[in-house]
Each structure stands twice: as C-alpha cells, then as structure tokens.
Backbone as XML, in Angstrom:
<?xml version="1.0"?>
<chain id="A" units="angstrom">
  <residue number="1" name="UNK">
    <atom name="N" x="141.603" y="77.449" z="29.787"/>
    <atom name="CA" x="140.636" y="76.908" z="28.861"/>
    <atom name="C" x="139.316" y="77.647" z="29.047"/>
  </residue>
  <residue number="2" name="UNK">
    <atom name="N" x="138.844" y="78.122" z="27.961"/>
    <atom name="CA" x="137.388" y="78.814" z="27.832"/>
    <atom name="C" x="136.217" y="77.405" z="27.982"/>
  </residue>
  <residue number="3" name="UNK">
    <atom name="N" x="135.403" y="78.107" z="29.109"/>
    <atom name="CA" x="133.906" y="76.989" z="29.154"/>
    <atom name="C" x="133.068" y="77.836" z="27.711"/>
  </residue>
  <residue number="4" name="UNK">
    <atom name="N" x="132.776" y="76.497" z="27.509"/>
    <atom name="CA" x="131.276" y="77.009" z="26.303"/>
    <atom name="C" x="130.227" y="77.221" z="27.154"/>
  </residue>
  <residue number="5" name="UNK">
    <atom name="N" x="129.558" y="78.400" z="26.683"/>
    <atom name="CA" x="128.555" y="78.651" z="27.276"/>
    <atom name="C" x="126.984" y="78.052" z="26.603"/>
  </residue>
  <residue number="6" name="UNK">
    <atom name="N" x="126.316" y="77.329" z="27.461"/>
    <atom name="CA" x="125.429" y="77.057" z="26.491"/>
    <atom name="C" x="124.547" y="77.744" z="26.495"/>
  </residue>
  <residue number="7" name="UNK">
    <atom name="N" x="123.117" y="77.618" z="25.974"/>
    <atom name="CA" x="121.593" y="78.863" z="25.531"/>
    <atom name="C" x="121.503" y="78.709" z="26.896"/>
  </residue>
  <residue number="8" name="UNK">
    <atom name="N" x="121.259" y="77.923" z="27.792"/>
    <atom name="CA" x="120.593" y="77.790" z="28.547"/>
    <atom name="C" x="121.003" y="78.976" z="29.479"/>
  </residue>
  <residue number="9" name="UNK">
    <atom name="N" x="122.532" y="78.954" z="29.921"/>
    <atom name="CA" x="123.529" y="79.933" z="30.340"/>
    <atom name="C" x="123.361" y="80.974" z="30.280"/>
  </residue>
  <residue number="10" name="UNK">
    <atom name="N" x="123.501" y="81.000" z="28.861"/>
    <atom name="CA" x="123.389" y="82.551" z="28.740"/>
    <atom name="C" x="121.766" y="83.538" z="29.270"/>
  </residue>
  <residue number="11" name="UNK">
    <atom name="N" x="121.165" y="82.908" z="29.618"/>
    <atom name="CA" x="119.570" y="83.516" z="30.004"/>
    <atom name="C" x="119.210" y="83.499" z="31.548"/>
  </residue>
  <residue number="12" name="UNK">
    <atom name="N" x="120.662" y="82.767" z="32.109"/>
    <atom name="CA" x="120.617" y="82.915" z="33.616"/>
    <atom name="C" x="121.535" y="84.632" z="33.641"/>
  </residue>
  <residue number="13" name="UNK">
    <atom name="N" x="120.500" y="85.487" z="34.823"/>
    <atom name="CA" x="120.955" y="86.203" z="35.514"/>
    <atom name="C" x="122.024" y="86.323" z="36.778"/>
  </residue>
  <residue number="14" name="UNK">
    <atom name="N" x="123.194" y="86.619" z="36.805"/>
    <atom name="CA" x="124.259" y="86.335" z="38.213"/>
    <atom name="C" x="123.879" y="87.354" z="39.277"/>
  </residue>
  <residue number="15" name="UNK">
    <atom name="N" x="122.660" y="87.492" z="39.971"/>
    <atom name="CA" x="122.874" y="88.403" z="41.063"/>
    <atom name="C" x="124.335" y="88.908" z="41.251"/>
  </residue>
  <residue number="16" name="UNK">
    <atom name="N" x="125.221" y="88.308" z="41.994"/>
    <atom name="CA" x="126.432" y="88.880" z="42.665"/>
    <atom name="C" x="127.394" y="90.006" z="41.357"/>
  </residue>
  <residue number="17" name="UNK">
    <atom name="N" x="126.848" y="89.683" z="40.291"/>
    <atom name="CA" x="127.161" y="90.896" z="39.143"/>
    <atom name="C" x="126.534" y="92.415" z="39.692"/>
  </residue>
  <residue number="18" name="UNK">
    <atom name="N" x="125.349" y="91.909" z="40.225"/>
    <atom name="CA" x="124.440" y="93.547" z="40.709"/>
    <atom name="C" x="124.681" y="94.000" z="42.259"/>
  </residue>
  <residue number="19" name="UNK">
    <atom name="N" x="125.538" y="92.914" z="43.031"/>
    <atom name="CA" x="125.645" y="93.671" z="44.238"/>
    <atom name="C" x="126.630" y="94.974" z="44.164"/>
  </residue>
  <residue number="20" name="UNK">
    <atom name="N" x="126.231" y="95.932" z="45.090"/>
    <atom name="CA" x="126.367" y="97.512" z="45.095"/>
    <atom name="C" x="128.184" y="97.421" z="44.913"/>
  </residue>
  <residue number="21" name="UNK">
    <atom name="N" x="128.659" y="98.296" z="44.557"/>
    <atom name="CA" x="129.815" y="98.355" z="44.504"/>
    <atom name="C" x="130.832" y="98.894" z="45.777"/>
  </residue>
  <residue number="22" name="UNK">
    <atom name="N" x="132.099" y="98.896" z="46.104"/>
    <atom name="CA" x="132.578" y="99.915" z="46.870"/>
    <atom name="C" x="131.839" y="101.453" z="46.927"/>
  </residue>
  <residue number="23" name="UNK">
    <atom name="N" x="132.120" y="101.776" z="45.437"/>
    <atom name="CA" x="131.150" y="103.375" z="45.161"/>
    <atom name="C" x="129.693" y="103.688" z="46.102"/>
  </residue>
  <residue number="24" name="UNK">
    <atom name="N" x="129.471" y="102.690" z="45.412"/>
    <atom name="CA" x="127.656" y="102.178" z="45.759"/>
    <atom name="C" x="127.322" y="102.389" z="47.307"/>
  </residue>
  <residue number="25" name="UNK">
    <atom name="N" x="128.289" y="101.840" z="48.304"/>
    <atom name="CA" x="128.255" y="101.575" z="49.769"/>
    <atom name="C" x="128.610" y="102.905" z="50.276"/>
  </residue>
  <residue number="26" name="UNK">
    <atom name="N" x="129.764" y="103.339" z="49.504"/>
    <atom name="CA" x="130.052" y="105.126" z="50.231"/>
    <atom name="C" x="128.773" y="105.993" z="49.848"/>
  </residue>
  <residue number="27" name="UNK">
    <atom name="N" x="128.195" y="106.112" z="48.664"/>
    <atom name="CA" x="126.998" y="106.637" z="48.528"/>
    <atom name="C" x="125.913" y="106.416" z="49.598"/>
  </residue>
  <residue number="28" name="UNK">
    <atom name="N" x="125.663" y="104.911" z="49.955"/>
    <atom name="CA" x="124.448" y="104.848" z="50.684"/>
    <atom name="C" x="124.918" y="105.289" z="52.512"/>
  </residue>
  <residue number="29" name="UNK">
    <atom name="N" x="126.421" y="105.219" z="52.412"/>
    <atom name="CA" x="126.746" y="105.746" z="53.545"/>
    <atom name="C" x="126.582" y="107.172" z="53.594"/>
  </residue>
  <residue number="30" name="UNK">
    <atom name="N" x="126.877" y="108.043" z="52.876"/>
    <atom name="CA" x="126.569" y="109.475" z="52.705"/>
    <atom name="C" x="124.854" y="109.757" z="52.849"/>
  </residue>
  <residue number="31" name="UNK">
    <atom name="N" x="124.595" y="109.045" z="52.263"/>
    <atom name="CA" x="122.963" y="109.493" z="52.609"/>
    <atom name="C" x="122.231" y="109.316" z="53.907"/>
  </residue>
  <residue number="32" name="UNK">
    <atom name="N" x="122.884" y="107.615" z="54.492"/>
    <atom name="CA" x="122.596" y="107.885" z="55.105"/>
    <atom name="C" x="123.724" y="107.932" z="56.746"/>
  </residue>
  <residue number="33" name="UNK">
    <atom name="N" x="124.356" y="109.165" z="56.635"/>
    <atom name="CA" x="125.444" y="109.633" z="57.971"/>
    <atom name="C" x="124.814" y="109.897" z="58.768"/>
  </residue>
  <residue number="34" name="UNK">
    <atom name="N" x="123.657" y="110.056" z="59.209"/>
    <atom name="CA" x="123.112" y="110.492" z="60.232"/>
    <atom name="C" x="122.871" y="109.064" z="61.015"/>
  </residue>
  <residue number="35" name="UNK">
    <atom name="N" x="122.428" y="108.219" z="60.734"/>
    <atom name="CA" x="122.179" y="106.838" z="60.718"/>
    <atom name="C" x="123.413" y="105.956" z="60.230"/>
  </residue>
  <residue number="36" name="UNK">
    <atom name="N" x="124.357" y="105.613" z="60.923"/>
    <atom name="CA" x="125.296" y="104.816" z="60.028"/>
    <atom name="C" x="124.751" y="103.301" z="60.513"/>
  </residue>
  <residue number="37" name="UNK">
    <atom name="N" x="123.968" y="102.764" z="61.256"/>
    <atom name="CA" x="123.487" y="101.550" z="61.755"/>
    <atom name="C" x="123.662" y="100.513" z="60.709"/>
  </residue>
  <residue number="38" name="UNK">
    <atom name="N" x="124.194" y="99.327" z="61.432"/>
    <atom name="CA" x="124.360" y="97.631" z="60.367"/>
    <atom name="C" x="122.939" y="98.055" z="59.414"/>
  </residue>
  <residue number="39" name="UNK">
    <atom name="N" x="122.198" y="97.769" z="60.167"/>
    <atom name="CA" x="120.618" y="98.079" z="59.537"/>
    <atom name="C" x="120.149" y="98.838" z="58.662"/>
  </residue>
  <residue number="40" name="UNK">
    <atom name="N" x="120.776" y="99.748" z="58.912"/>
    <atom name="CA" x="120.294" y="100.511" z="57.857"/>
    <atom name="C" x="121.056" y="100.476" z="56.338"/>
  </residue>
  <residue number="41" name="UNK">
    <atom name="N" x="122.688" y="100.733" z="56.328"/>
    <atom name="CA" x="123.605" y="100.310" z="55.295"/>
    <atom name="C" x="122.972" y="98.719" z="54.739"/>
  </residue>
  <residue number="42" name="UNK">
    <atom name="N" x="122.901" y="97.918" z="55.520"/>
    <atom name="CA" x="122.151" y="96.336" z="55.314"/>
    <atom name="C" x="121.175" y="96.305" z="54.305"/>
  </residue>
  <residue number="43" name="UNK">
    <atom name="N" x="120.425" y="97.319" z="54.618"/>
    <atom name="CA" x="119.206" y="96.918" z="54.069"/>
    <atom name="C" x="118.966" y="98.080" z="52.610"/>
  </residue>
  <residue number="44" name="UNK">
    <atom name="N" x="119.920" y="99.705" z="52.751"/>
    <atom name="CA" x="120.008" y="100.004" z="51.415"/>
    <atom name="C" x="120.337" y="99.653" z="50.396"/>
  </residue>
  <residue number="45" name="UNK">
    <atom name="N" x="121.957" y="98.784" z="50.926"/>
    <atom name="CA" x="122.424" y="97.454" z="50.200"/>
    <atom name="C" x="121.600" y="96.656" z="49.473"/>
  </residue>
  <residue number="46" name="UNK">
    <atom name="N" x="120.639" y="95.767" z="50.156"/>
    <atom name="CA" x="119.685" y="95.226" z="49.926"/>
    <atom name="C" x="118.823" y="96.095" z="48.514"/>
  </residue>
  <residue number="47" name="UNK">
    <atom name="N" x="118.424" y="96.748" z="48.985"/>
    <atom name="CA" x="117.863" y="97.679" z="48.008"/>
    <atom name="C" x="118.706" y="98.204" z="46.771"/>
  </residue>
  <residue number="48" name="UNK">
    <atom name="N" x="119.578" y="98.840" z="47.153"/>
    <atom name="CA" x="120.489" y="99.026" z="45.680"/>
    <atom name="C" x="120.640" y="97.441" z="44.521"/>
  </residue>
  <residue number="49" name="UNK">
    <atom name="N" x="120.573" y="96.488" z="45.311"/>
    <atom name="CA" x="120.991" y="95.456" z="44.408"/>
    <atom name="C" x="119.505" y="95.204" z="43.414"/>
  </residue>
  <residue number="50" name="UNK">
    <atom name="N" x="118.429" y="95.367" z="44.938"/>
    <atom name="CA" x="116.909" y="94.963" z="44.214"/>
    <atom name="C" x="116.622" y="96.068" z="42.766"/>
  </residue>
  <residue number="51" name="UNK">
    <atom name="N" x="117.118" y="96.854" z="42.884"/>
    <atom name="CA" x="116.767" y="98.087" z="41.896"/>
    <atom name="C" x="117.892" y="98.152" z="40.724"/>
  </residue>
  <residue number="52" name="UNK">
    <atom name="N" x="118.957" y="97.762" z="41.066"/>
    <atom name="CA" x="119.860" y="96.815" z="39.923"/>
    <atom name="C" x="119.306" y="96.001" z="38.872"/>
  </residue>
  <residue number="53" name="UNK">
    <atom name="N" x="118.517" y="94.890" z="40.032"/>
    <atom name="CA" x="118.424" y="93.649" z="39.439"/>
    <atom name="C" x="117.107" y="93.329" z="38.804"/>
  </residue>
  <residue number="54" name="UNK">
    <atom name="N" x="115.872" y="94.312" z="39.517"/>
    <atom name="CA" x="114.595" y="94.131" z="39.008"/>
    <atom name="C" x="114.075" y="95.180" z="38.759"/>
  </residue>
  <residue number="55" name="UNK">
    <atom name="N" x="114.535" y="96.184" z="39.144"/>
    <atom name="CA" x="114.545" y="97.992" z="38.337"/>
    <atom name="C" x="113.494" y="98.403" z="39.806"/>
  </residue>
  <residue number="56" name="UNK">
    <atom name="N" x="113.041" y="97.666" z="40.702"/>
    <atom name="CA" x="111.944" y="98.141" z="41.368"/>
    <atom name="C" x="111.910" y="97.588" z="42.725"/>
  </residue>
  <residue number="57" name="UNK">
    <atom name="N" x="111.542" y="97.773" z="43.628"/>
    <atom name="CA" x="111.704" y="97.054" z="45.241"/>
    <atom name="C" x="110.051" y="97.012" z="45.648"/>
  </residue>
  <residue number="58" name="UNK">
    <atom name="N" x="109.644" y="96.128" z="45.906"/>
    <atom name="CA" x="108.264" y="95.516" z="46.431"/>
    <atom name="C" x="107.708" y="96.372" z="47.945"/>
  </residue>
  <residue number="59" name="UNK">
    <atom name="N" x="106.557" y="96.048" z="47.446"/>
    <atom name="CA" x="106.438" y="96.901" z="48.692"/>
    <atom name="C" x="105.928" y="95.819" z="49.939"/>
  </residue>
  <residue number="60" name="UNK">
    <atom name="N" x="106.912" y="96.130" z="50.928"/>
    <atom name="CA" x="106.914" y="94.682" z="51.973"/>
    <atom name="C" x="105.902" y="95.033" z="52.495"/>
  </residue>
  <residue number="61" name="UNK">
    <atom name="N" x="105.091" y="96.261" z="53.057"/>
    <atom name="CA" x="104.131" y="96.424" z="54.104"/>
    <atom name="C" x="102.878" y="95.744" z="53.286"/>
  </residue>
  <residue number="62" name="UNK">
    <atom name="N" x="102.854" y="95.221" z="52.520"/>
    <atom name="CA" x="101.591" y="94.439" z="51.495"/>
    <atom name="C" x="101.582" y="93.258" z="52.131"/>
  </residue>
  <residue number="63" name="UNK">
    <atom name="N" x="100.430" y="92.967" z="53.111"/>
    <atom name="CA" x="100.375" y="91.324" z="53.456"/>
    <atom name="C" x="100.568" y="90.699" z="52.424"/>
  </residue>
  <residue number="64" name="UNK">
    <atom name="N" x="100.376" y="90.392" z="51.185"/>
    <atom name="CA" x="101.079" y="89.623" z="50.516"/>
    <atom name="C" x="102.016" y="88.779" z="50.793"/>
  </residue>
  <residue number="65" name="UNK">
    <atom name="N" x="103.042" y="89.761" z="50.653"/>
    <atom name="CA" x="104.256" y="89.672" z="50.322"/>
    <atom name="C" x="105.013" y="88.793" z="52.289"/>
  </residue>
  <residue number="66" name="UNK">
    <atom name="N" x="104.006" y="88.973" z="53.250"/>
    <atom name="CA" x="105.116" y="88.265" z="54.921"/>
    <atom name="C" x="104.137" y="87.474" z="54.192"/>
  </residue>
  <residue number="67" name="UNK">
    <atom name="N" x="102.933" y="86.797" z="53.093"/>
    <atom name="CA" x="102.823" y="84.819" z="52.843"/>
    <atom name="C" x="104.519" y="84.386" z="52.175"/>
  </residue>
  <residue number="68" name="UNK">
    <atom name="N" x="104.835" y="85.621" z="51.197"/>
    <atom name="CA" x="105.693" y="85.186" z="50.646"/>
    <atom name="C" x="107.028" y="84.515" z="51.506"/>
  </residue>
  <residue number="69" name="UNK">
    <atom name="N" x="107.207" y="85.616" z="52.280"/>
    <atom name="CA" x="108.528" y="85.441" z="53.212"/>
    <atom name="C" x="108.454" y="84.162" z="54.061"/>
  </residue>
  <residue number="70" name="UNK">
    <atom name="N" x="107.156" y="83.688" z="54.212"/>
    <atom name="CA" x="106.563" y="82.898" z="54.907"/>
    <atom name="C" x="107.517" y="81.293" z="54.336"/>
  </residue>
  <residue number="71" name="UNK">
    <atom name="N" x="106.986" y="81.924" z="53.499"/>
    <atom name="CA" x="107.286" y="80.378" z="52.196"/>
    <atom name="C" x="108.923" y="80.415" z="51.868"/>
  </residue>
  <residue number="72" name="UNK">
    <atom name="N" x="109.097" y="81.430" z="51.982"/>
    <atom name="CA" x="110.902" y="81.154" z="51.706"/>
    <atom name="C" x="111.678" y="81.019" z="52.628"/>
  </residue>
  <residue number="73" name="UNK">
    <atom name="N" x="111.159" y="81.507" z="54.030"/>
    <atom name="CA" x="112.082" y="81.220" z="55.258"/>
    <atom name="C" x="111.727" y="80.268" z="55.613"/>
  </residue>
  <residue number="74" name="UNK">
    <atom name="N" x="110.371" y="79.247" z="55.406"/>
    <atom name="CA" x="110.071" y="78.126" z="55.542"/>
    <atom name="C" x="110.377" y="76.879" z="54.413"/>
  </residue>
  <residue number="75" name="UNK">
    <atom name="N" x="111.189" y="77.156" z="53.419"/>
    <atom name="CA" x="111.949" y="76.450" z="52.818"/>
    <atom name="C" x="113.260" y="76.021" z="53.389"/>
  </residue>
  <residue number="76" name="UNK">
    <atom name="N" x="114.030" y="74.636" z="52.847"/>
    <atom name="CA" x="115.028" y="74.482" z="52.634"/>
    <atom name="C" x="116.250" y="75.525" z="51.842"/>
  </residue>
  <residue number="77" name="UNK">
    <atom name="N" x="116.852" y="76.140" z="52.115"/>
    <atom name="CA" x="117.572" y="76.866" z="51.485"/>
    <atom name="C" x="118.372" y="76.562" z="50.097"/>
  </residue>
  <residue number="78" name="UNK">
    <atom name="N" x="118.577" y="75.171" z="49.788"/>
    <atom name="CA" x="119.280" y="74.946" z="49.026"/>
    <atom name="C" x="117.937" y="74.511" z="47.701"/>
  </residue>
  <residue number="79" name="UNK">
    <atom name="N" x="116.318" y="74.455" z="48.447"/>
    <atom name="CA" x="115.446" y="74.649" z="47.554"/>
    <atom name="C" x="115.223" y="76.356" z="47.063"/>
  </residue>
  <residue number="80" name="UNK">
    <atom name="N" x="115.521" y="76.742" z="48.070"/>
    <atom name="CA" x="114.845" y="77.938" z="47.471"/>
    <atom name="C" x="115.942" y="78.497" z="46.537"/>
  </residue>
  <residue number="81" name="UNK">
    <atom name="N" x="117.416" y="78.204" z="46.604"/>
    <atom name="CA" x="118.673" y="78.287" z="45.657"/>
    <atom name="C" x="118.204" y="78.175" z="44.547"/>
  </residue>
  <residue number="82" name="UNK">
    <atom name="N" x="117.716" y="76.847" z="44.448"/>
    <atom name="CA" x="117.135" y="75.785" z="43.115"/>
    <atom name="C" x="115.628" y="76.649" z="42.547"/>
  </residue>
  <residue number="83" name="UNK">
    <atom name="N" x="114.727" y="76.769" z="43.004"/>
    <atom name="CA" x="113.961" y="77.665" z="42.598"/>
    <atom name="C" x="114.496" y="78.765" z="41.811"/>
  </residue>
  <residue number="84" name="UNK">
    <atom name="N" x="114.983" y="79.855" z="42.684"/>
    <atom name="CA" x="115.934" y="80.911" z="41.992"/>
    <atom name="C" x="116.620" y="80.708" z="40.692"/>
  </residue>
  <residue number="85" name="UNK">
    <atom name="N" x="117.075" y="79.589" z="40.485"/>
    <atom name="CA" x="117.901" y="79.313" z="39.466"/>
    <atom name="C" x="116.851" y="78.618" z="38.429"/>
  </residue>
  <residue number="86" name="UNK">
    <atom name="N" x="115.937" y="78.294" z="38.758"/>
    <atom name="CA" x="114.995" y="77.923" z="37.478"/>
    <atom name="C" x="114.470" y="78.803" z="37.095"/>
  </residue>
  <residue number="87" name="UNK">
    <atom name="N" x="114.187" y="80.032" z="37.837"/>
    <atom name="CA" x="113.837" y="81.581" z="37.344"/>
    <atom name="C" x="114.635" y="82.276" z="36.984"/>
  </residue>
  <residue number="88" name="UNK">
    <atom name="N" x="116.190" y="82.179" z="36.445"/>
    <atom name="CA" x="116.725" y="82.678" z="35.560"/>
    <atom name="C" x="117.443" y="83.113" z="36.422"/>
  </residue>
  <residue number="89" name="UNK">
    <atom name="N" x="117.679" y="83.401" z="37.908"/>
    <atom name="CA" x="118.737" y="84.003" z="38.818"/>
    <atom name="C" x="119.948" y="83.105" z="39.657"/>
  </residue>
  <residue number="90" name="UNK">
    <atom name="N" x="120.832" y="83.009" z="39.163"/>
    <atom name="CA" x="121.868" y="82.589" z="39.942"/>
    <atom name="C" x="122.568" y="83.438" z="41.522"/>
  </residue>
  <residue number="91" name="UNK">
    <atom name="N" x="122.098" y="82.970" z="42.338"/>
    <atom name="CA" x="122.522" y="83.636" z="43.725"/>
    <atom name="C" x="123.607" y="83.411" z="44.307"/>
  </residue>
  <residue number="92" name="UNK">
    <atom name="N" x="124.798" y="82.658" z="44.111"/>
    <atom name="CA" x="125.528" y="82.616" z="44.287"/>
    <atom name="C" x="126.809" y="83.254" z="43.863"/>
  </residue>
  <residue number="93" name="UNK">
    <atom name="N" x="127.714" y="83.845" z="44.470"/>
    <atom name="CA" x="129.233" y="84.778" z="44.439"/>
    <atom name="C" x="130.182" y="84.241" z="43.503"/>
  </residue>
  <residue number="94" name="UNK">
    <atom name="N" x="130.757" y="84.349" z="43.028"/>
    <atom name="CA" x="132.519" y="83.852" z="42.644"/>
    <atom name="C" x="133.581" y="82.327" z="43.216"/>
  </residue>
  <residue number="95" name="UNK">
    <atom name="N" x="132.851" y="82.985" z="44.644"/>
    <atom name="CA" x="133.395" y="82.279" z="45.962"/>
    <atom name="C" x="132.331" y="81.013" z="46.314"/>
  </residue>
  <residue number="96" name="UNK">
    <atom name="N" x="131.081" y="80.966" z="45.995"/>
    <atom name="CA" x="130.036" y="80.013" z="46.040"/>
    <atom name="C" x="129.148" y="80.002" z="47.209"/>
  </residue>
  <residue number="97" name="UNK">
    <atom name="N" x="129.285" y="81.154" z="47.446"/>
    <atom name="CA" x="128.765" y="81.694" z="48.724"/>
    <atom name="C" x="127.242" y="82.450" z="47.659"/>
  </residue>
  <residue number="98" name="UNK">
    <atom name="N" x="125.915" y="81.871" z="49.108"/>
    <atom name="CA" x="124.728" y="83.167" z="48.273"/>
    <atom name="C" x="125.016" y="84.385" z="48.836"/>
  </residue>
  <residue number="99" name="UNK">
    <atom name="N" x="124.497" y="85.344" z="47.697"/>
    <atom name="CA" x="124.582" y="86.601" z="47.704"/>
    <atom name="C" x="124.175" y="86.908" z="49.423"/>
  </residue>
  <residue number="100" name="UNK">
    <atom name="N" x="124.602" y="88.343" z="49.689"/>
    <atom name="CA" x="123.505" y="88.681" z="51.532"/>
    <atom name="C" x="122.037" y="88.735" z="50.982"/>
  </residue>
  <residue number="101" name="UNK">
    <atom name="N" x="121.232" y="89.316" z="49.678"/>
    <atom name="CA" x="120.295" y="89.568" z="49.534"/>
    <atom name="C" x="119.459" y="88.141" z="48.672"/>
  </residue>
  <residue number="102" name="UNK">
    <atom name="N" x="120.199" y="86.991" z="48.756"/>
    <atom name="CA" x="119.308" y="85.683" z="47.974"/>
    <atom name="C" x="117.624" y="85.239" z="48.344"/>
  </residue>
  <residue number="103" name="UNK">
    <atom name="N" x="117.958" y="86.247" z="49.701"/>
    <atom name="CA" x="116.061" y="85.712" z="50.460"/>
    <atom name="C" x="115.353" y="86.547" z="49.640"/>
  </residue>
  <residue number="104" name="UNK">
    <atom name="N" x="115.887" y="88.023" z="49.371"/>
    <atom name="CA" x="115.027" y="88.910" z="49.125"/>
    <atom name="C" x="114.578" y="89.160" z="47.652"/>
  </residue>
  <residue number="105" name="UNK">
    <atom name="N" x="115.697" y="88.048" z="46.912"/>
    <atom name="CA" x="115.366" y="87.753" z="45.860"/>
    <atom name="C" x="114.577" y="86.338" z="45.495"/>
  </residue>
  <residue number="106" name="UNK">
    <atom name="N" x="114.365" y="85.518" z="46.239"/>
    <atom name="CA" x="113.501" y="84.725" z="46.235"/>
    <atom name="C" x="112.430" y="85.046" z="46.404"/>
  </residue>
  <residue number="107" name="UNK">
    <atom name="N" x="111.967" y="86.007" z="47.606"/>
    <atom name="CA" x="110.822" y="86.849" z="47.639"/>
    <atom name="C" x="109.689" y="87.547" z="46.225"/>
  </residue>
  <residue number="108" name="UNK">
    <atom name="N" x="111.719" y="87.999" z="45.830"/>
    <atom name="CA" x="110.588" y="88.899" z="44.329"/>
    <atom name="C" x="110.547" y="88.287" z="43.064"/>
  </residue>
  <residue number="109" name="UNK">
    <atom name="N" x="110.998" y="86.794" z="43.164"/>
    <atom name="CA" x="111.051" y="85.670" z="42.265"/>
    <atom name="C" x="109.332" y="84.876" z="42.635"/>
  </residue>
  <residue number="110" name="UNK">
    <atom name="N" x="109.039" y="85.173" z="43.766"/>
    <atom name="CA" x="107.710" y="84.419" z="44.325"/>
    <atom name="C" x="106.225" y="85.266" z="44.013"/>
  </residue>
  <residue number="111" name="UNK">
    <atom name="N" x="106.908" y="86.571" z="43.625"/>
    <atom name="CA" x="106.267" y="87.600" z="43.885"/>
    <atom name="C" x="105.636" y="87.786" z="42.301"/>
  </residue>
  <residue number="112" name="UNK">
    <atom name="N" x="106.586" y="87.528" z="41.548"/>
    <atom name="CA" x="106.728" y="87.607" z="39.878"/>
    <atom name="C" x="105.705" y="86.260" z="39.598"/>
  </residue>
  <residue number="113" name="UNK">
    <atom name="N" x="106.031" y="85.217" z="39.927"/>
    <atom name="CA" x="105.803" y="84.017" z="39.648"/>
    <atom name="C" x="103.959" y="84.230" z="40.045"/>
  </residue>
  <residue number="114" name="UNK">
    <atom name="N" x="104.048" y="84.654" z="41.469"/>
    <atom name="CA" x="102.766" y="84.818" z="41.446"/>
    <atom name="C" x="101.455" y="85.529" z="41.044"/>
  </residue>
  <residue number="115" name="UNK">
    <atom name="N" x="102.180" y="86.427" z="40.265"/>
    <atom name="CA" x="101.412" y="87.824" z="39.919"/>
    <atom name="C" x="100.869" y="89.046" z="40.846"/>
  </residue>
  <residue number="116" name="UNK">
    <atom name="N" x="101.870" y="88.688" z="42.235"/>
    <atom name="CA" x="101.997" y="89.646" z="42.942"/>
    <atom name="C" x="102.263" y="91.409" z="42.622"/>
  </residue>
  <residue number="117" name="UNK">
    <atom name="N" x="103.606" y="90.794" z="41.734"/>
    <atom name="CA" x="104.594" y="91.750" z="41.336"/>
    <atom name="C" x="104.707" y="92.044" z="39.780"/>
  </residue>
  <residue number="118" name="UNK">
    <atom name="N" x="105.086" y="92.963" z="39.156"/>
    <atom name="CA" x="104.902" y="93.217" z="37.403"/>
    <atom name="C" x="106.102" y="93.979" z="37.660"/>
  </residue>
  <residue number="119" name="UNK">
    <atom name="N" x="107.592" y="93.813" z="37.119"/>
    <atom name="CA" x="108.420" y="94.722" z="36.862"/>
    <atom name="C" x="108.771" y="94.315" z="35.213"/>
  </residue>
  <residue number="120" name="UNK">
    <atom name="N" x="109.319" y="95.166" z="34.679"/>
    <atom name="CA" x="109.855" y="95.311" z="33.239"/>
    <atom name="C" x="110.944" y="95.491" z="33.480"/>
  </residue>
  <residue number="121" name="UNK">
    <atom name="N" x="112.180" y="94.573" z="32.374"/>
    <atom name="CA" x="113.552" y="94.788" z="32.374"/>
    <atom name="C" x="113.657" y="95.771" z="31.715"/>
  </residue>
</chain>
C-alpha cells in the first residue's frame, strides 16, 4: 500500500538520502591514504554529507559556532531530533537510527536559524 504524502512531507529534507555513498567513502579514502585514521574518514564523511546537504560546511574555528555546539550537546537529543525536524530535516535512517552526522546538522540548523550562517540551495 502507497502512504499519501502530505504538503507538509513533501518539504521535509531526509538527511540519510545525502549520506556519502560506498563511492563517496573510497574517494575520501583515496585522498586521504596517507592518513587512513577513524578521524579523519569520520569527519570527511561528515563533511561530504554537510556539502550534500547545505552546499557549504561552517566554519567551526568561529566562536560562534562552540555557543552553538554548546546548545546542542546540552540538549536532550530527542529535542534537538524535534528541532531538526521543524527545520525541514529529518535525521533519521531507514532503520530509525539518527544519521552519524545529526549533531552537525543541528549545529548548521542553529546556525541558519540564527543568522550565523547564509547558505543557498
């Protein structure tokens, strides 16, 4: 049976649509072979999805932006879910699991909201 989709639906964004692909991961592994570290793959990851999803990646060394982190690691998680999703981003997988990168999109959901940040779709 097909769900109807309603307006509302259709104007939510699915993160886990923009996480990096198999392709995506051998690429950021090739770039970076010299470095194969959790950390580093982790966090290009991270980045490939941010540049997917908001065309642009924030620049963290901006005090700004550790008030922001401030405020989202000092949330409830299942608020900051709920936030996300009133800003048009659904963070959650297939599986109902959040994305690995849902903080870092709350970040640039806090970032937008606040006039921190200006990206264009």
């Amino acid at each position: 049976m097909n769900k109807k989709v309603t307006d509302d639906e259709r104007d939510i964004i699915h993160a886990a649509q923009y996480m990096p692909t198999a392709d995506d991961i051998a690429a950021i592994r090739s770039r970076n072979s010299k470095e194969r570290s959790y950390a580093v793959l982790y966090s290009a990851a991270h980045e490939e999805l941010l540049l997917k999803l908001f065309g642009d990646i924030p620049d963290y060394s901006d005090p700004r932006f550790e008030d922001l982190w401030d405020e989202v690691l000092g949330n409830d998680p299942e608020d900051v879910f709920d936030f996300c999703l009133r800003k048009g981003v659904d963070v959650f997988d297939a599986d109902g699991k959040p994305v690995p990168s849902w903080r870092d999109i709350a970040v640039i959901l806090l970032a937008l909201d606040k006039g921190i940040l200006d990206v264009v779709s």
